[in-house]
N, C-alpha and C positions, 0 to 999 in steps of 0.2 A: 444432411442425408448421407453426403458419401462419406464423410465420418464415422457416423454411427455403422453405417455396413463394412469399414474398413475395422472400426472395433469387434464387430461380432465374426469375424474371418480371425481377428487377432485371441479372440477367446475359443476360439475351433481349432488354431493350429497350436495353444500352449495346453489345451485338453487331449489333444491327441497324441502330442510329446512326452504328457503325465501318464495317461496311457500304455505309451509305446515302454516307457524307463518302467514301466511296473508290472510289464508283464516282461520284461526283461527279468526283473527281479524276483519275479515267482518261477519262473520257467529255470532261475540259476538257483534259487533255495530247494524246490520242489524234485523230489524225485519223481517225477511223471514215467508212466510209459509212452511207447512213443507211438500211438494215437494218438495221445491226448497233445502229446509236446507237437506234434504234426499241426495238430487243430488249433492250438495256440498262438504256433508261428503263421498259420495264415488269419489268427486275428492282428496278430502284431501287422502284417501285410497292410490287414486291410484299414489297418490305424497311419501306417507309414503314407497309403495314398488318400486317406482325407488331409493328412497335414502337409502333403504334396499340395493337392488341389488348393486348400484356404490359403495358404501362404503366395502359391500362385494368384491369387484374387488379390491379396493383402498388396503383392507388389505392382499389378494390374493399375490398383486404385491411386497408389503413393507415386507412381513414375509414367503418369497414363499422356506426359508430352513426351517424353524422351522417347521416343520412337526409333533414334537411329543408335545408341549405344549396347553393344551386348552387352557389358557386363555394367553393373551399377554397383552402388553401396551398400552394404548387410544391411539391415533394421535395427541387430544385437549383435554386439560384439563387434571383430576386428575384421575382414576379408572384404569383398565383392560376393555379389549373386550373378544371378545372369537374368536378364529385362525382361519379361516376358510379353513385354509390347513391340520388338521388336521381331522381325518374322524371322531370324534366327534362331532366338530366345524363345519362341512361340514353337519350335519344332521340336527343340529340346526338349521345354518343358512337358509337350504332349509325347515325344519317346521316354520322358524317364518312366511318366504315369501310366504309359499303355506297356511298358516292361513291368512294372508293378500290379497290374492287373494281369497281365499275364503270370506272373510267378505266385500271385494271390490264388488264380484255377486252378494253377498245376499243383499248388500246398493241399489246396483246399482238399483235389483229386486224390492226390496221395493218405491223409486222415481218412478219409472214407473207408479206403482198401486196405 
């Protein structure tokens, strides 16, 4: 069971990275106005905090003893993350995403007007 929910977070945050690289790539080929480039980047926003949040689950799932390290090991590639089991790692990771949601309203606000 905690498998498969740790696969289906791992296929939500490599969708939402495909995503994120492919409206990077229209928003840099496209001449947009900028409404439209406004309304794009607060899709890109709001793509950047699902792959926030699953990836936060993902390492929830994979590091859910380690309670007292902040930082742990990547999933991909070469660095450290930071734990989000630890109440550290648990603050951080809820200020990046509640700055992300914040700058998500304020794009979104801005397209509108």
């Amino acid at each position: 069971m905690k498998q498969s929910k740790t696969k289906i977070y791992d296929i939500i945050s490599w969708i939402s990275l495909v995503a994120i690289l492919s409206i990077i790539l229209l928003m840099a080929l496209l001449n947009l106005n900028q409404h439209v480039a406004t309304f794009m980047a607060a899709i890109l926003i709001l793509f950047c905090i699902i792959a926030s949040i699953s990836s936060s689950f993902v390492y929830k799932e994979l590091y859910e003893y380690d309670k007292t390290s902040l930082f742990i090991p990547r999933r991909f590639g070469i660095g450290w993350s930071i734990n989000p089991n630890s109440p550290i790692g648990r603050a951080i990771w809820f200020i990046v995403v509640a700055l992300l949601v914040v700058l998500f309203i304020w794009v979104l606000i801005l397209s509108l007007f």
